[in-house]
C-alpha positions as CSV (number, residue, x, y, z in Angstrom):
1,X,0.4,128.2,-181.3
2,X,-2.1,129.7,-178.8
3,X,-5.3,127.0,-178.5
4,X,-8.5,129.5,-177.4
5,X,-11.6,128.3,-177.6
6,X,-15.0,129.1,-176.5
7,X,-17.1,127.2,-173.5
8,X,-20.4,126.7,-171.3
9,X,-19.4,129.2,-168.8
10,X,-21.5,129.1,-165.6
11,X,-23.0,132.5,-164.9
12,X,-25.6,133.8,-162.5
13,X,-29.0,133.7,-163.6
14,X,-30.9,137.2,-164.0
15,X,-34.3,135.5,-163.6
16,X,-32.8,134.8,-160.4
17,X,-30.6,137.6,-159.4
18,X,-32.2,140.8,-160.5
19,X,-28.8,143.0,-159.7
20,X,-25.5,141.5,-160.5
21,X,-24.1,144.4,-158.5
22,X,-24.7,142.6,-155.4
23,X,-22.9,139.3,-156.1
24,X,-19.9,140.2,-158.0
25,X,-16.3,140.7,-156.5
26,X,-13.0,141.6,-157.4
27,X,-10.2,139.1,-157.8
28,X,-9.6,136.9,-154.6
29,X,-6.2,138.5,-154.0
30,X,-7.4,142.0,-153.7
31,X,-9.7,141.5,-151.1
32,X,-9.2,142.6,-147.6
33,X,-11.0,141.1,-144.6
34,X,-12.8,144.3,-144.3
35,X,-13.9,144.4,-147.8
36,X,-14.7,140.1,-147.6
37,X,-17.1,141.3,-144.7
38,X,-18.6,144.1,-146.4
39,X,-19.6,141.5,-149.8
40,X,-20.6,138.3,-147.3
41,X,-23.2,141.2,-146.3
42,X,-23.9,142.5,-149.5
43,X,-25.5,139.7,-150.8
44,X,-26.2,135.9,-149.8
45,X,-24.9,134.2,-152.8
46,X,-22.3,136.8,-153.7
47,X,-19.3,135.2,-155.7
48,X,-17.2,135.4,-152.7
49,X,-18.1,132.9,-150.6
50,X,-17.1,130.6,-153.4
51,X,-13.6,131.9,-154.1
52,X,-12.7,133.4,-150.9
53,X,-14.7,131.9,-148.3
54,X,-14.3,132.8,-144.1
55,X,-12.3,130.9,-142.3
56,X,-13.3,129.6,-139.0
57,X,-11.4,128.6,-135.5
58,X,-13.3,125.3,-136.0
59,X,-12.2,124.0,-139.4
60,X,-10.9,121.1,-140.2
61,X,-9.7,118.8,-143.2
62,X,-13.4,117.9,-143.6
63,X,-15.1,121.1,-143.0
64,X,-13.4,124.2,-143.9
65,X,-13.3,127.0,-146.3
66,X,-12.8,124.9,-149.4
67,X,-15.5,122.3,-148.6
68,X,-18.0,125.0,-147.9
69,X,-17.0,126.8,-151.1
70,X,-17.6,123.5,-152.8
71,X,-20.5,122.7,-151.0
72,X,-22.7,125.9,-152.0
73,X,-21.6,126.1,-155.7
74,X,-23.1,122.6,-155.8
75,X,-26.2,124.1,-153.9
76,X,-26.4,127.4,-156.6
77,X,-26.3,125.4,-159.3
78,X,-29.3,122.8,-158.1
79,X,-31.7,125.6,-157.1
80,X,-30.8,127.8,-160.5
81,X,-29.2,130.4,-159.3
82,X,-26.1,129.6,-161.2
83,X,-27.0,128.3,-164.7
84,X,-24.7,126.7,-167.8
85,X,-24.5,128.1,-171.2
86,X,-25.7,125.4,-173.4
87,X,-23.4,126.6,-176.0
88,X,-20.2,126.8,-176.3
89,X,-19.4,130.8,-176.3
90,X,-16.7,133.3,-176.1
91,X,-17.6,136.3,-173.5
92,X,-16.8,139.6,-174.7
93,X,-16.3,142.1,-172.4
94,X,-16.7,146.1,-172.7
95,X,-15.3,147.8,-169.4
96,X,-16.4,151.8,-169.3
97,X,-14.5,154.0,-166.5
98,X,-13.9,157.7,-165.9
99,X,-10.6,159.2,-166.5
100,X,-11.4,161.1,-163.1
101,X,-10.4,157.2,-161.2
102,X,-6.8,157.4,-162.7
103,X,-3.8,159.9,-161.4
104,X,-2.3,163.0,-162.4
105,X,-0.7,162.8,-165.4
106,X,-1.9,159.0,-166.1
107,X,-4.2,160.4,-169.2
108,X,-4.5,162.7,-171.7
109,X,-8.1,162.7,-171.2
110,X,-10.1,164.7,-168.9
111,X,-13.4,164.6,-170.5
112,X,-16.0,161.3,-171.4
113,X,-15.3,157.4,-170.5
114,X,-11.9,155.3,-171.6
115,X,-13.1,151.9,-172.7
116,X,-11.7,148.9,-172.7
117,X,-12.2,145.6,-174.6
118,X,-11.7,141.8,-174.4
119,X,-13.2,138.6,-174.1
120,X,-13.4,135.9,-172.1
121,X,-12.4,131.9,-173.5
122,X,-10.3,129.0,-172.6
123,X,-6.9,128.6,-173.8
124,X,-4.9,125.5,-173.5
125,X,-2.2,125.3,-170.6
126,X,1.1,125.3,-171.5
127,X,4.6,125.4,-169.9
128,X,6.4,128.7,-170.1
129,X,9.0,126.8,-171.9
130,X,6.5,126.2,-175.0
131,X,6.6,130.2,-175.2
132,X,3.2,130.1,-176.0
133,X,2.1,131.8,-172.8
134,X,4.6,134.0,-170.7
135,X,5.1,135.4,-167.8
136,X,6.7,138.6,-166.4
137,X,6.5,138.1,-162.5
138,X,7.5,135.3,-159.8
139,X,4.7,133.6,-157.2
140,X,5.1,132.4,-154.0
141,X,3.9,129.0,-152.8
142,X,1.6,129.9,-150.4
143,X,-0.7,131.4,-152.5
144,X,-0.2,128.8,-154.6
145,X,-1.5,126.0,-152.8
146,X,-4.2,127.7,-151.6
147,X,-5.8,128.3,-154.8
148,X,-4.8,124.9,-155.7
149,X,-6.9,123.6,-152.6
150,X,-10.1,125.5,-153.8
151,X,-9.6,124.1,-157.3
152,X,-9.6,120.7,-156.3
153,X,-12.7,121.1,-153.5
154,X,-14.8,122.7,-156.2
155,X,-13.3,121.7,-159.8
156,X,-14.0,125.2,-161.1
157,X,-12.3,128.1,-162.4
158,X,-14.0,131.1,-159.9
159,X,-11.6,133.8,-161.8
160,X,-9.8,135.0,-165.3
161,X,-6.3,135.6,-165.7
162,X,-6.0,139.1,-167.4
163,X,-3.9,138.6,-170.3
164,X,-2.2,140.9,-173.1
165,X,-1.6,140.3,-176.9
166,X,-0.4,142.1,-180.1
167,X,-2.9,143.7,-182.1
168,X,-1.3,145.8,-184.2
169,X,-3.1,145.6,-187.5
170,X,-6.8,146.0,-185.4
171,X,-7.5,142.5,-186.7
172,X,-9.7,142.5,-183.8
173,X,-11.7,145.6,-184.0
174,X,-13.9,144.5,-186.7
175,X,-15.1,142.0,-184.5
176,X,-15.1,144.2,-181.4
177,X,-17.3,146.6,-183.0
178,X,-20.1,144.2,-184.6
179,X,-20.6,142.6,-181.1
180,X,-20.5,145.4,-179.0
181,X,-22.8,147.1,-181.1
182,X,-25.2,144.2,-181.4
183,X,-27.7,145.6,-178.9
184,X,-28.5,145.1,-175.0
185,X,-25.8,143.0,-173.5
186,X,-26.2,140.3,-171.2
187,X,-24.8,141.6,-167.9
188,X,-24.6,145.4,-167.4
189,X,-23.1,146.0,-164.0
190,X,-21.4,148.9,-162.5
191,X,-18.8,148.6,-159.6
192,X,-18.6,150.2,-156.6
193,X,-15.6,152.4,-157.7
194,X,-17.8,153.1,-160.7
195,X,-16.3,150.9,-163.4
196,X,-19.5,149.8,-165.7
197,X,-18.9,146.2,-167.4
198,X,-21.4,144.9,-170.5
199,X,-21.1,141.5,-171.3
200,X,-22.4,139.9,-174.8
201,X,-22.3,136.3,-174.7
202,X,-21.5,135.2,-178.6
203,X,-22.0,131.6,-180.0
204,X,-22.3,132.6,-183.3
205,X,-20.0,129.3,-185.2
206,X,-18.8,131.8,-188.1
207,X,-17.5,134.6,-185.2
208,X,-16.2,131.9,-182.7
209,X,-14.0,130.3,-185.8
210,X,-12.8,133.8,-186.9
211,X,-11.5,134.8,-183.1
212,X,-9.8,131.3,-182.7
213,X,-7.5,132.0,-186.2
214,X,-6.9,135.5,-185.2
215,X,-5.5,134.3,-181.9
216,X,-3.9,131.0,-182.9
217,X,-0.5,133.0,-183.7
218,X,-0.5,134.9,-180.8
219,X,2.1,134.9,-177.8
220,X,0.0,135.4,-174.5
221,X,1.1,137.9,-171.9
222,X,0.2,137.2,-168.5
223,X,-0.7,140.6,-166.8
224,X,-2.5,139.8,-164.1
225,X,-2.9,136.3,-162.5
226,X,0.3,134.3,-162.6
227,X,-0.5,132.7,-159.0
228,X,-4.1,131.2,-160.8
229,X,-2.1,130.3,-164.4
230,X,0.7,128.0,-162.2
231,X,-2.1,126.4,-160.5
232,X,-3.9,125.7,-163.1
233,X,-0.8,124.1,-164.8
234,X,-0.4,121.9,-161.4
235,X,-4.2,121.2,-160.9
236,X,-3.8,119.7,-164.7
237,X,-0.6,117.6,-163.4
238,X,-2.3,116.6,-160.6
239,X,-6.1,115.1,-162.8
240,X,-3.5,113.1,-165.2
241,X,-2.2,111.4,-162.4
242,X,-5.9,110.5,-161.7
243,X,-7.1,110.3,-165.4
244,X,-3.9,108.6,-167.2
245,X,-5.2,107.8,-170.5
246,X,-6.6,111.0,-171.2
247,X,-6.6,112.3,-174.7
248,X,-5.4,116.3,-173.5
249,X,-8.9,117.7,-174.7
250,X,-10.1,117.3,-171.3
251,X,-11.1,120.5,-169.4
252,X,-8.0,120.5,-166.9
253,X,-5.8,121.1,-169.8
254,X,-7.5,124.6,-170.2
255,X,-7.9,127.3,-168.1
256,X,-10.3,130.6,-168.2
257,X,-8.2,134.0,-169.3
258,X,-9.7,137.1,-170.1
259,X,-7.4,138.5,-173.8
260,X,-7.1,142.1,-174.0
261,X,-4.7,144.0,-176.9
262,X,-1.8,146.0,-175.2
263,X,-2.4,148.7,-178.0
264,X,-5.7,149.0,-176.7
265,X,-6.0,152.6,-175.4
266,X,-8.3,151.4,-172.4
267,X,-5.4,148.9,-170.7
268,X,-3.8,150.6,-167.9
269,X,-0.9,150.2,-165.6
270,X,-1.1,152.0,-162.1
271,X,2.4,152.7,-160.1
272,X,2.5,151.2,-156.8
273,X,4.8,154.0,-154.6
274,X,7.2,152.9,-152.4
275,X,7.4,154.1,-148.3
276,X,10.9,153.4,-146.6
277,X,10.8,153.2,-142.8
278,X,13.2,151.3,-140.5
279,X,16.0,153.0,-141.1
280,X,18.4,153.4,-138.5
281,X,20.6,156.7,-138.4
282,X,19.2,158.4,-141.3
283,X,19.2,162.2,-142.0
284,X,17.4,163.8,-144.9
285,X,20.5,166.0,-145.6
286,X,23.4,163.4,-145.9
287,X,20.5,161.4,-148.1
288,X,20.2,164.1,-150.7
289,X,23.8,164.5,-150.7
290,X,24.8,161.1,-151.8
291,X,21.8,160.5,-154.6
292,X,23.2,164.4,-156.2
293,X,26.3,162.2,-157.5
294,X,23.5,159.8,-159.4
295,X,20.4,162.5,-160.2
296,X,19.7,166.2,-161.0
297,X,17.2,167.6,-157.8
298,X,15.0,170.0,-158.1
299,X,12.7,170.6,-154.8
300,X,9.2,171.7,-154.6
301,X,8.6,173.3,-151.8
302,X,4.7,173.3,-150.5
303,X,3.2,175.1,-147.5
304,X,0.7,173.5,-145.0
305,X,-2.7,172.5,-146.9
306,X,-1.3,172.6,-150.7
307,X,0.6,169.4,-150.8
308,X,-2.3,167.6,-152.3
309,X,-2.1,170.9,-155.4
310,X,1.9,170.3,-155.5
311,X,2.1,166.5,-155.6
312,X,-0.7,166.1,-158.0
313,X,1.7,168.7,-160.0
314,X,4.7,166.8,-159.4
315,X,3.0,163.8,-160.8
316,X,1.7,165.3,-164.1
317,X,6.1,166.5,-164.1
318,X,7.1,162.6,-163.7
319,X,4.1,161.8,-166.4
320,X,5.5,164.2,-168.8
321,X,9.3,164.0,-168.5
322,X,9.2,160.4,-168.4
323,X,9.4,160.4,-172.3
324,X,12.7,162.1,-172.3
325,X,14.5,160.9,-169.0
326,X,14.0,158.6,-166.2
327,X,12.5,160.1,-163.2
328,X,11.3,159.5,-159.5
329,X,9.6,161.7,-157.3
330,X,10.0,161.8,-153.1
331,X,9.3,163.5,-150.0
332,X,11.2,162.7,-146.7
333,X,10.2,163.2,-142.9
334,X,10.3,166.3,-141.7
335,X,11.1,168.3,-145.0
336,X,8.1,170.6,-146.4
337,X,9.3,169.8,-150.1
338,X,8.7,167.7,-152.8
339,X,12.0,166.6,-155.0
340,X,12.0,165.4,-158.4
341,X,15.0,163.4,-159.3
342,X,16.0,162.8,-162.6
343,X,18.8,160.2,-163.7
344,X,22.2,161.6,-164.6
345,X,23.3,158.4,-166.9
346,X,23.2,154.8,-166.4
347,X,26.2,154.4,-164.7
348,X,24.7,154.1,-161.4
349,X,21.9,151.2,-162.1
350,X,25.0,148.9,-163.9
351,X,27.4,149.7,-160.5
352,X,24.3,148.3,-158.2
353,X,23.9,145.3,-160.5
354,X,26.1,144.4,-163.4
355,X,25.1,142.9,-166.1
356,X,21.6,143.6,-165.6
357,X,19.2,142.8,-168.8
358,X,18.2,145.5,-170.4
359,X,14.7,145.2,-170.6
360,X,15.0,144.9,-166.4
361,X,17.4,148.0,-166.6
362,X,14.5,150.2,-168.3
363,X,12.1,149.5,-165.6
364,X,11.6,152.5,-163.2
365,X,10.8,150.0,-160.5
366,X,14.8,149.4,-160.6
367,X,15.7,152.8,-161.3
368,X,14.4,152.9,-157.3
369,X,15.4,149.7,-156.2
370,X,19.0,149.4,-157.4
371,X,20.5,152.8,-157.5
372,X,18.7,153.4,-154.5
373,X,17.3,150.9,-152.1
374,X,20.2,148.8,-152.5
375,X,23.2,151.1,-152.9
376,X,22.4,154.1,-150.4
377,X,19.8,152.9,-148.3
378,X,21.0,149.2,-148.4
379,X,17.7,147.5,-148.5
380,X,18.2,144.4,-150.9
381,X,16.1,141.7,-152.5
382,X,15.5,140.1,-149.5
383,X,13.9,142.8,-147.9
384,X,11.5,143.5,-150.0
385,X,10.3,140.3,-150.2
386,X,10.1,140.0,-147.0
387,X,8.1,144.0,-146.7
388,X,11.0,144.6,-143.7
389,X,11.6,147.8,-144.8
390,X,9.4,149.1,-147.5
391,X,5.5,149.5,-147.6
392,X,3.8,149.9,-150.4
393,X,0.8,152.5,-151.5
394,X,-1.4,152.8,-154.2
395,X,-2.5,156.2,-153.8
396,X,0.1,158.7,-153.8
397,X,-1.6,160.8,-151.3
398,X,-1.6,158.0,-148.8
399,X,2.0,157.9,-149.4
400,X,3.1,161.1,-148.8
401,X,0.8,161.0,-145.6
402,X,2.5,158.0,-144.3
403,X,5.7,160.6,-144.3
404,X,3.9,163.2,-142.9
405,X,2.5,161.4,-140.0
406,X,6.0,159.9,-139.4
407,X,5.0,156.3,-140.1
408,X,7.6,156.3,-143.1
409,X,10.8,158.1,-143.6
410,X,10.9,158.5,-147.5
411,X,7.9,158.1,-150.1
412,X,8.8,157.7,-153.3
413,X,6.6,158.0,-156.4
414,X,7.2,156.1,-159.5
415,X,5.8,156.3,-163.4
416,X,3.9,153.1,-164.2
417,X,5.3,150.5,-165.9
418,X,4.3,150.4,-169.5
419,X,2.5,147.7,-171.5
420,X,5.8,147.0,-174.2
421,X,7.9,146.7,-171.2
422,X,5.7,143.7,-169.7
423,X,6.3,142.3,-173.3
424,X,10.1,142.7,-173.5
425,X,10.8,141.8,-170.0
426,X,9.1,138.4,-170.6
427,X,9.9,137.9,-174.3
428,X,13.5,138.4,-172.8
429,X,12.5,135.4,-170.2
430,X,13.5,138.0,-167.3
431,X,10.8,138.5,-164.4
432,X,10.3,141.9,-162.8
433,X,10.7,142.7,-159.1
434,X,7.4,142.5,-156.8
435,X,4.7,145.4,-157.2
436,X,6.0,146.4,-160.7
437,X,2.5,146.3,-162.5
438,X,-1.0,146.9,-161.3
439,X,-3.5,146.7,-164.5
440,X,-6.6,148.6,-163.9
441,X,-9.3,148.2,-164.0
442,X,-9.0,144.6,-162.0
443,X,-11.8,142.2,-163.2
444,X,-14.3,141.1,-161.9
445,X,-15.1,137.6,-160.3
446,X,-18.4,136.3,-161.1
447,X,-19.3,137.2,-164.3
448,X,-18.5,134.1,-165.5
449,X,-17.3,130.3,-164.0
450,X,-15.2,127.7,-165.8
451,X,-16.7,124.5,-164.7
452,X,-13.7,121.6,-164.8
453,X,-15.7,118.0,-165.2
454,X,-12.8,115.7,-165.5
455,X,-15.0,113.3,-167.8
456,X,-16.0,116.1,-170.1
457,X,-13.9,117.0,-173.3
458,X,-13.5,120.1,-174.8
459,X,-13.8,121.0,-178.6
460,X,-10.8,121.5,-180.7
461,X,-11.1,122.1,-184.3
């Protein structure tokens, strides 16, 4: 049984901050040093500095990126600037983005905005064991611990884990559609890609009760946050070594998620292509040679200045034959073509790893990685975990270029994963291989803050 309730988030005041623009940021783990340099200028108290602060040559265990994280959301919070709800509340969120942002072939839509909807509470941690909340992807520790660090500097949840349920019936909508349409919402803040976010802050007792039973029989999806749900499940090990007589209603035995319905039309996947390089005594010809005894080729070939008109039109071919058959697209140094391989049967993908699950085996992520990667080009598990010989692209453009240029030796392009494979593959307790899902669009940090008070208990009816 899934326990979400509401809580007094911590959000920024508007009395005080006038443009929410300027102090929101995307999730700590997408943020490059360029980008963390562009938002430290973009605004003084932008959410940043709290959940990914600089590091300096001079820190040290008492005066370091943690501390000073700590140290100003202490300092917001006294001068106002950050304010607590003095209710508790569930925060429902209405993202708004053009179908313009997603690739070829990603949409049926070319006209008006795709929406999507959730909201924002606290559900209580459990182990994946209890099968209440489950996962699809493996973390690393170092990540790990460094979340971890910032939770205990600064007892606070800076972020949401972006999570997927079954909504089948609508039991939701109803809702959804009385609180969304329940005039101006609190926040109303575009992104700089051009994402618009309105958030309505609901305390209502009667709604609040009505969300909690709809979601009580829910099993939670992790899409998007693993790294910050396995912290929070050792962060809450770690306070009841501290606290040892607590009653479990506590605030480290939640964590903040943000719940979004996988039939919703708005929740989108992105591919993530793949770039081989590295590879020693490689020729394009031999390579197309041995993958003919596995896939049907057919090659697009493209003149200088119209590979940006042909790949976008071999990606709408992958979008649309990808209901039928499995398919990859690819373009190799030194070749002015396009190829579009489609799977002959499954024979291949059971040679390069027997007994494979099946929901693992339906994954286009290993129709590259096993028939491919590992039996002709002989890069294995190891080396992509390790990013030896394999970079990785969001843009497909940027892919092929990398080929082009000659800092790769093979693109390939992939269909996203889908939403009901993230379900099977973890209702089937498998995990999927690194770089298999990118939900867009990412949310956004500082909209809302979970504040963890050890001393402080939270409501369960």
């Amino acid at each position: 049984m899934a326990v979400i309730v509401p809580f007094r988030g911590i959000s920024y005041d508007p009395q005080k901050i006038n443009d929410l623009s300027k102090v929101v940021a995307p999730p700590y783990d997408v943020i490059s040093p360029q980008e963390q340099d562009a938002l430290y200028q973009r605004h003084p108290q932008n959410v940043v500095r709290l959940l990914l602060n600089k590091e300096t040559p001079q820190d040290n265990p008492k005066d370091n990126r943690y501390t000073r994280s700590a140290a100003l959301y202490q300092a917001w919070q006294k001068e106002g600037i950050l304010a607590r709800a003095s209710r508790p509340q569930f925060y429902f969120l209405q993202e708004e983005f053009s179908p313009s942002i997603l690739p070829p072939g990603q949409t049926s839509s070319t006209s008006g905005k795709i929406l999507r909807q959730g909201f924002i509470g606290l559900i209580r941690l459990e182990e994946y064991s209890a099968r209440v909340v489950l996962p699809h992807e493996k973390t690393q520790t170092k990540p790990r611990a460094d979340r971890l660090a910032l939770m205990d500097a600064c007892e606070a949840n800076f972020s949401q884990i972006y999570s997927l349920y079954s909504d089948e019936k609508g039991a939701m909508g109803p809702i959804y559609k009385k609180v969304f349409s329940s005039g101006k919402p609190d926040f109303d803040v575009t992104d700089t890609e051009g994402v618009r976010r309105k958030l309505w802050m609901v305390s209502d007792p009667g709604m609040l009760k009505q969300v909690r039973e709809i979601m009580k029989p829910q099993e939670i999806y992790i899409a998007d946050g693993h790294h910050r749900y396995e912290t929070a499940l050792a962060y809450r090990e770690g306070q009841r070594k501290k606290f040892p007589k607590g009653t479990g209603r506590e605030t480290y035995n939640f964590t903040m998620m943000y719940f979004a319905a996988m039939e919703d039309p708005g929740v989108f996947i992105l591919p993530t292509h793949r770039v081989v390089n590295n590879l020693e005594n490689f020729t394009a010809d031999s390579f197309l040679n041995q993958l003919g005894s596995d896939f049907s080729i057919e090659a697009f070939e493209f003149q200088a200045g119209k590979e940006k008109a042909l790949l976008d039109k071999l990606l709408q071919q992958l979008a649309a034959r990808s209901e039928k058959e499995r398919v990859l697209g690819m373009v190799m140094k030194g070749l002015k073509k396009y190829f579009l391989l489609a799977l002959k049967d499954d024979r291949s993908i059971d040679r390069a790893e027997p007994g494979i699950a099946p929901s693992l085996k339906a994954l286009d992520v290993n129709l590259l990685h096993l028939p491919i990667l590992k039996e002709r080009l002989n890069i294995g598990a190891q080396d992509l975990a390790a990013s030896k010989k394999v970079i990785y692209f969001k843009d497909p453009g940027e892919a092929s270029a990398a080929v082009q240029s000659g800092e790769g030796q093979i693109a390939f392009f992939l269909n996203p994963t889908r939403t009901y494979q993230v379900r099977d593959v973890s209702l089937a307790g498998e995990t999927m291989p690194s770089k298999s899902t990118f939900f867009y669009p990412k949310l956004l940090s500082g909209l809302v803050i979970n504040p963890l008070d050890p001393h402080e208990e939270i409501l369960v009816e």
